[in-house]
C-alpha positions, 0 to 999 in steps of 0.5 A: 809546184804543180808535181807536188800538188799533183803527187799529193793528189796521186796519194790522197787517191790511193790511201782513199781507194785502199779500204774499198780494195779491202772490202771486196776481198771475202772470195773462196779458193776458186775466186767466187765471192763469199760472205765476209767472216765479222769477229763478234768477240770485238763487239761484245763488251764486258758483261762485268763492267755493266752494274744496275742501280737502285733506280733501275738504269744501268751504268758502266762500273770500271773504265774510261765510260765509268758512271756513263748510262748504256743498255742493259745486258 
């Protein structure tokens, strides 16, 4: 009983330590550390999908947000 507690608590660790590991990873060729690349096509939402009403406030028009309020592009 005790091993298995104790397994579970070894894996628990490494799954909780593995994206700190991955965080630290941006270094150049000669091992210095270098501001890590941020992809900025995964944070911009579509332009089409954003519609301004009559009253002035922006609304999302296709999708699983459709009707929900957002900010205006």
């Amino acid at each position: 009983m005790i091993r298995k507690m104790f397994a579970i608590v070894a894996v628990a660790g490494m799954l909780a330590a593995t994206p700190s590991l991955a965080a630290g990873s941006c270094r150049d060729a000669h091992g210095k550390f270098i501001k890590c690349p941020t992809s900025t096509t995964a944070k911009k939402a579509p332009s089409s999908a954003v519609t301004k009403g009559k009253d002035g406030k922006c609304r999302f028009s296709s999708g699983p947000k459709k009707g929900q309020f957002t900010k205006c592009p």
